[in-house]
N, C-alpha and C positions, 0 to 999 in steps of 0.2 A: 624549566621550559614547560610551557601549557602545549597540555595534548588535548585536541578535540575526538571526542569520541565516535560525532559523527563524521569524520571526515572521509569521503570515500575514496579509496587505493584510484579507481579508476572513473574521474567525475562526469566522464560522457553517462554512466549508466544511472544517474539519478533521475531521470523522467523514466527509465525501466523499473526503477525501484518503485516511485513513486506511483506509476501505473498499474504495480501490481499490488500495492500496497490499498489503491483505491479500489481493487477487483476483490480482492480478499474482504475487505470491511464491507463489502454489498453485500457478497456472500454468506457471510456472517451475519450479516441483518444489521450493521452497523449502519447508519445513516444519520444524516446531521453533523458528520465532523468528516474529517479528511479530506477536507478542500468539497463537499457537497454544497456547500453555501450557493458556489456555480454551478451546480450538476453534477454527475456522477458519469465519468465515460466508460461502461463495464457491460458485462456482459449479460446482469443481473439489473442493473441501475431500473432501466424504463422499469419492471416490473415492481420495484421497489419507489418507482413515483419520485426519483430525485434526479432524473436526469434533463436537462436545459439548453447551455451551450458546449457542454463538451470538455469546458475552460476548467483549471485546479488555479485560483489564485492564493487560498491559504491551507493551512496542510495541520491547524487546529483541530485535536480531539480532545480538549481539557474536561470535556464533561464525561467523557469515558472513563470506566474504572481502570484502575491500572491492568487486571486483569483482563479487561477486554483488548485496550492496546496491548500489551502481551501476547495475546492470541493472536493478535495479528500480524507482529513482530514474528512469533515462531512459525507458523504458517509460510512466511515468506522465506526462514531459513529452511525451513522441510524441503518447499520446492526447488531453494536455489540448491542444496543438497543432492535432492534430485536429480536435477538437471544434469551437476556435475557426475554424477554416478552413470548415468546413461550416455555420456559421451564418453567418460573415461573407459568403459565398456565396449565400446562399437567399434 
């Protein structure tokens, strides 16, 4: 049986993912990939010159090093981490 790696447990939270996946890679200075072709919607984008209509139509970062996608894979687990720890707390 084929198991997909990205499959998400819960698929409503993929434009969550994906929105913060594209906040992280601003952040980073990452631009030109992760769906920036159309803009960048973050919080960093305007200053970094890649923002337009707002839109993610492809989620392409092939010319990035593995390590920089990596960084921004872990990034994303730190936060959702995170998150979980300050709720599991309150």
């Amino acid at each position: 049986m084929a198991r997909s790696s990205n499959r998400k447990v819960v698929p409503e939270s993929r434009q969550m993912l994906d929105q913060m996946k594209n906040e992280i890679a601003a952040e980073f200075g990452l631009v030109g990939g992760y769906g920036s072709g159309s803009g960048a919607d973050t919080e960093f984008g305007s200053e970094l010159g890649s923002t337009t209509d707002g839109s993610y139509s492809s989620s392409y970062a092939g010319h990035f090093t593995s390590r920089q996608n990596g960084s921004v894979g872990g990034e994303i687990t730190k936060r959702l981490v995170r998150q979980a720890e300050q709720q599991l707390f309150q």
